[in-house]
N, C-alpha and C positions, 0 to 999 in steps of 0.2 A: 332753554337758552336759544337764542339769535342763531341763524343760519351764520349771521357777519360776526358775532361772537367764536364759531368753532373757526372760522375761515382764518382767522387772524391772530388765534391764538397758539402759543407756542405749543409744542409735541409735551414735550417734557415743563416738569413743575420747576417753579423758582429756584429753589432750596438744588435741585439734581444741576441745573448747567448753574448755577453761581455759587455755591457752596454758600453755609451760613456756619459759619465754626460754633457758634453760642448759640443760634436760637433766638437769634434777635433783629431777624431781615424783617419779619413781621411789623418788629416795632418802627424801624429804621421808615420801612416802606409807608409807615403810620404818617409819622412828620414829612416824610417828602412828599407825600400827597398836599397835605397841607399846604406845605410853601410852594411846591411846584408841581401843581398838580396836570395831568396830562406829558409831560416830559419822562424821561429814564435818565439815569445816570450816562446812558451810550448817547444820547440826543444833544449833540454838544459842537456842530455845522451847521444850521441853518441853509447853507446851499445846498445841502443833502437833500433838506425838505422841496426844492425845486428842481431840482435833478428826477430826484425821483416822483415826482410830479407829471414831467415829461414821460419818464419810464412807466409810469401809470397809462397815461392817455396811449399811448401808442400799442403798449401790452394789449391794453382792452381792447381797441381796434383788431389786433392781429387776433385776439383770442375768441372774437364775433363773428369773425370773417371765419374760423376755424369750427364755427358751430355752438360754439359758447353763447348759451341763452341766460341762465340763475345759478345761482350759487345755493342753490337746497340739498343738494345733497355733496358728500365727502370727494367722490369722485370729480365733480364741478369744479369743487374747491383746488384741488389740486391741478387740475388743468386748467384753471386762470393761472394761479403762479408762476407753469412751466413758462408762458410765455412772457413773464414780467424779468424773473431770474437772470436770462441771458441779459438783456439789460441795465441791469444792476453792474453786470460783470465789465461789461464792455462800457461803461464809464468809468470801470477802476483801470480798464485799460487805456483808455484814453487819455486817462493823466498819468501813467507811467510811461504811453507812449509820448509824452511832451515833455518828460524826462522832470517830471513831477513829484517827489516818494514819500514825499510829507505828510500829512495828515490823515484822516481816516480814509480806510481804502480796505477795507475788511474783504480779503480774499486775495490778497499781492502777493503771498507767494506762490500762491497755485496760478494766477497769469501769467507769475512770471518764468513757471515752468511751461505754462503754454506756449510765450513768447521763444522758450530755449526750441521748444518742438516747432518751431516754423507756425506755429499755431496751426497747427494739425492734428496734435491730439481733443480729441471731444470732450466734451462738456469742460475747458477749460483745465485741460489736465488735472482732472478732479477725479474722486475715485465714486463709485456711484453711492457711497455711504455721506463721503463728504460735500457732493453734491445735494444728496437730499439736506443734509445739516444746513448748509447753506439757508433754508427758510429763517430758519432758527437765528444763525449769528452774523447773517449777508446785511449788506445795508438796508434791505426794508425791515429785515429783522429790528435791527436798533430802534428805526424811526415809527414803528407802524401804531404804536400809542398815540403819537404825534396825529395822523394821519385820522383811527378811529374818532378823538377827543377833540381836537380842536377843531372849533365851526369853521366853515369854510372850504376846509381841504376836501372832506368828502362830506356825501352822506348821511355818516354815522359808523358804513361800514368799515371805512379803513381802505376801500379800494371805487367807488364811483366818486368820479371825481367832481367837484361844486364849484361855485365861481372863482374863488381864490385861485385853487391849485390847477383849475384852466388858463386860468390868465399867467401863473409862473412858468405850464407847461409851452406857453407860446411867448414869453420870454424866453425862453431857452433854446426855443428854434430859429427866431430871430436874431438871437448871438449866435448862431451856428453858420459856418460860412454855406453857401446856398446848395453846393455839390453834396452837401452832410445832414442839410436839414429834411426832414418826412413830409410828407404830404399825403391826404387821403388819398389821392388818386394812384400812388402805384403801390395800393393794398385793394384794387379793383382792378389789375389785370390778367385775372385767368389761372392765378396763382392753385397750384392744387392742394388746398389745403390739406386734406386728409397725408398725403405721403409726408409733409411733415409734423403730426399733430403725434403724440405719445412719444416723444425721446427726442426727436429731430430738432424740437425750437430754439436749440443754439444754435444750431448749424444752420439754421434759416434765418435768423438775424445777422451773424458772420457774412456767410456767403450769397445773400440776396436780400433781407429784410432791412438790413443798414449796412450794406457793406462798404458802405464809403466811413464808418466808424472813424478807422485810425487819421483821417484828415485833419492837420491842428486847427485849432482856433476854436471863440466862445468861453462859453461857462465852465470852472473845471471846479472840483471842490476843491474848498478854503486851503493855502497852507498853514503852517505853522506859525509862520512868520507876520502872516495878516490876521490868525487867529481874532484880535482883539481890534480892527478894524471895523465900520461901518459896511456894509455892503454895498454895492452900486446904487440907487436913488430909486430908480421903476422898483427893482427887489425890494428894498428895505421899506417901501411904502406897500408892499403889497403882504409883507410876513411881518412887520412891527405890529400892525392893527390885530393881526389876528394870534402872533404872538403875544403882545404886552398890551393888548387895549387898555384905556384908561385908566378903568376900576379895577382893575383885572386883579388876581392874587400875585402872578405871575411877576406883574408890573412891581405890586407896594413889595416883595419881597428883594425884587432888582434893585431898587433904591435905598432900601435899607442895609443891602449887602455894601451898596457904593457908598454912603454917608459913613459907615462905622468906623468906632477910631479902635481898631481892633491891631492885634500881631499874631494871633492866631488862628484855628478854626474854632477852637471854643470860644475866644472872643466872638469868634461873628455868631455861633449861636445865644452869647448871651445880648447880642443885639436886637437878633431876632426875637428873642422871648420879652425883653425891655419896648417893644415898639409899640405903639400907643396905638400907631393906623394898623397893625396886622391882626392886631387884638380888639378892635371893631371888626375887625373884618371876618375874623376866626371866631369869637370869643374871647372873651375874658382872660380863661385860664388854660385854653386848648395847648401853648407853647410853654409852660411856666415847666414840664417838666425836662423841656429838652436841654439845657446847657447841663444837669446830672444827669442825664440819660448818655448826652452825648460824650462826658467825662469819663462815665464809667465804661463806655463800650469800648472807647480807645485804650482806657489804662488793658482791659481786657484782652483784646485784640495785643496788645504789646507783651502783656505777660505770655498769652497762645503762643509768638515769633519767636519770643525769647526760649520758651521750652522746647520749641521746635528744633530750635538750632543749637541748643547745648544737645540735643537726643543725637543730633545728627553729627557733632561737632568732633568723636574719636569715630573714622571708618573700621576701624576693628570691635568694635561695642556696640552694635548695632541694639540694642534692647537696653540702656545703661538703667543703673540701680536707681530707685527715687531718693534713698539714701544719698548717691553720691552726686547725685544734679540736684540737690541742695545744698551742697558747700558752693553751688554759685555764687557769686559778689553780683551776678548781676542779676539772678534771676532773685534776690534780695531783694535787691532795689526796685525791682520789678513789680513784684507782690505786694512791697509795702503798698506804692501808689495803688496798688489793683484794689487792697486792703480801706483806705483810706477812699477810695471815690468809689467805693461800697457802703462806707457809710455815710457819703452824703449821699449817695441815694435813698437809702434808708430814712433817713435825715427828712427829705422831701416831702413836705405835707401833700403838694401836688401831685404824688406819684397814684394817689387813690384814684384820680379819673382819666390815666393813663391805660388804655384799654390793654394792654400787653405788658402789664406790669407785674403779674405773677412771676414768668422763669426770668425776666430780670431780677426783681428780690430774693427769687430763688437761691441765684450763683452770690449776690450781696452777702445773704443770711451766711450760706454754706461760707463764705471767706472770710466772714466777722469770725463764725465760731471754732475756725481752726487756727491753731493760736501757735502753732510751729510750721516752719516751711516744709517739712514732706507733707503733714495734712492737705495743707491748701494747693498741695501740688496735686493729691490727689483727688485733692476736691473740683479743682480744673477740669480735671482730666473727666472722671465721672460726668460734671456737667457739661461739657463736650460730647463724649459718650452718649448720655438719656438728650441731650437737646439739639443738637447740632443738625443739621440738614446736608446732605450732600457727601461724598464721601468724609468720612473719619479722619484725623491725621495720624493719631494715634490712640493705643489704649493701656491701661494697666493690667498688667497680667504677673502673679507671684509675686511682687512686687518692685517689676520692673516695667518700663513705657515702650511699649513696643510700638517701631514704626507703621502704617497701614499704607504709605504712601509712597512712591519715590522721591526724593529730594530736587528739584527740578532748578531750586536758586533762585524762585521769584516769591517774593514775598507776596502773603496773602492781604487782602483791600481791608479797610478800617469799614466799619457801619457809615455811609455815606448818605446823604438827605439830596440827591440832585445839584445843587447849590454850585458845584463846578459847571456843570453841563447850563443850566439857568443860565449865571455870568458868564460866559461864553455867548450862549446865541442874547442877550442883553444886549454884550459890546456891540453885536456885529449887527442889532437892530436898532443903533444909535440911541438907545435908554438914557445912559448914564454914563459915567467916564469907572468902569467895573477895575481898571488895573489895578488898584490898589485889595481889592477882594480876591482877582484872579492871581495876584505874585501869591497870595497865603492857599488859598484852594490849590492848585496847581504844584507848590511846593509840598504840598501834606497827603493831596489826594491820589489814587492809585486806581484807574479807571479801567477796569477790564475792557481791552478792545483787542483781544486777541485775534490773532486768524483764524484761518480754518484749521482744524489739529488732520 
């Protein structure tokens, strides 16, 4: 592997920081590639991608001038990022200091612990665990797919930057009012780098590298509100091309999302597998198996909720009988659908050159052939058990489900294909008029964008 492969790649596997309750991120990951390939589910700003553009160019600058030659070995790698990090931070602080609190901003409540400490406390009132996670779930985390894959932005590696993501970084200091914008020249005077190089590069951005940060005005990220807006004119002519070009997959799948006369999300995947241009463009039969793919993983995922919260639903029964969470009405109801878009899977002639169609027919076969509701409860649970990625939720033990988790109150995310995150930066690169895809997306999807824990 690439030096720029280890550099950019997360600590931890997919399955450990997303949970995969079934077994079926694999597959899920399969078709988002597909439709949106280069994107994540967290890739869902567009000015993020120019933000941190800027946070690029200037990191690199600070991180050169600190001795920073290649990125070949582990230690390399981790002192470029130190100096990218603080950056990252201090744009989420930028827009909660302009009294901002909308949209992505992944790490707001640790600034805004910073902000309570006169921002005094170091590394952003971060703990030095949370700190380092930050690679992982900080805003380059989300975007850094983006950044590796799409021509333009860098390289290839995800961090030298190329013509595109030069020309966003100096948009973004030209919206910057002139006391706030960088320039090469005072990263050439005399600066000592070494006393701030291993720990110090937040404290060197704060109080000398940009410490004109908290001044308003400029670029801030999207809110909520403009979510589904175009972006400024210089922007949107500068990430639409390299977002949606022409031919692109990106593009025919943007369009198709916005033409469909869909009221669901399985509508929109049976639009996607019906489309005449994505199947030139794919193949033939590469989507034919996703509207039962994507049927069954939801009824799935719904039966998982459902169990969960009948397990959880008497606080004195903490391990309840599978016996008696089968006089459920609704985990009934629950099963059947689970039951019934198991055999249209099965059903599926296309499911044969669905690369990850073994532990889907798997949990199918196991629900067809248990023909009363404790079986297939336990058949759940089992395949959850042997398949699932990431911690457990629960398990069967004597024949009752014992919890493995705490009950925290947030429901867990359906098998997702990108398709939110796509129509999103679509809107906001003038493509297509996406509202009519974004009110269903948006309404159904559940997009981990957590903070820092």
């Amino acid at each position: 592997m690439s030096a720029g492969w280890y550099f950019t790649a997360p600590w931890d596997s997919v399955p450990v920081r997303r949970g995969d309750a079934l077994g079926f991120r694999a597959g899920a990951d399969y078709f988002a590639e597909l439709l949106a390939p280069g994107l994540s589910n967290s890739t869902f700003d567009a000015r993020w991608i120019t933000l941190l553009s800027w946070s690029l160019k200037w990191s690199h600058v600070a991180w050169r001038n600190a001795g920073g030659v290649d990125l070949s070995r582990r230690e390399d790698q981790h002192d470029r990022y130190a100096w990218l990090r603080p950056l990252e931070l201090l744009w989420v602080a930028r827009t909660l200091k302009a009294g901002q609190d909308k949209g992505q901003l992944r790490g707001r409540r640790s600034v805004e612990r910073w902000f309570r400490a006169n921002e005094n406390s170091p590394n952003f009132a971060m703990s030095p665990e949370q700190f380092r996670r930050y690679r992982q779930v900080g805003m380059y985390g989300a975007y850094r797919v983006v950044f590796r894959s799409l021509p333009g932005l860098t390289t290839g590696d995800g961090w030298t930057l190329a013509e595109t993501a030069l020309k966003l970084a100096d948009l973004v200091n030209s919206s910057l009012p002139p006391p706030v914008r960088l320039k090469q020249e005072q990263f050439e005077n005399g600066t000592k780098w070494g006393h701030w190089s291993g720990g110090d590069e937040a404290r060197y951005w704060v109080e000398r590298g940009w410490h004109s940060w908290m001044t308003k005005g400029g670029f801030l990220p999207t809110t909520d509100d403009d979510a589904r807006k175009p972006l400024p004119e210089k922007e949107l002519g500068l990430l639409k091309p390299t977002l949606f070009g022409a031919d692109s997959t990106r593009r025919i799948t943007a369009e198709v999302l916005a033409s469909a006369k869909a009221d669901s999300h399985a509508d929109l995947c049976d639009a996607l597998a019906d489309s005449k241009q994505l199947s030139m463009k794919l193949g033939a039969a590469s989507l034919a198996p996703l509207p039962a793919f994507s049927r069954f993983a939801d009824a799935a995922m719904q039966a998982m909720r459902g169990l969960w919260n009948e397990i959880n639903h008497d606080d004195t029964n903490q391990a309840p009988a599978v016996d008696m969470l089968a006089r459920s009405h609704e985990l009934h109801s629950m099963f059947q659908q689970l039951r019934d878009a198991g055999d249209a899977w099965l059903n599926t002639k296309a499911r044969s050159i669905f690369p990850y169609e073994q532990v889907v027919t798997r949990l199918a076969e196991s629900m067809s052939s248990a023909s009363t509701l404790p079986e297939q409860l336990r058949m759940l649970a089992r395949h959850h058990h042997e398949h699932g990625g990431g911690r457990r939720w629960f398990r069967e033990q004597a024949g009752k489900l014992v919890p493995l988790v705490a009950d925290t109150g947030i429901d867990a995310s359906d098998y997702r294909f990108r398709l939110r995150s796509l129509c999103r930066l679509a809107a906001q690169c003038g493509v297509a008029d996406m509202n009519s895809a974004l009110s269903i997306l948006e309404y159904q999807e559940s997009v981990d964008d957590e903070d820092v824990p």
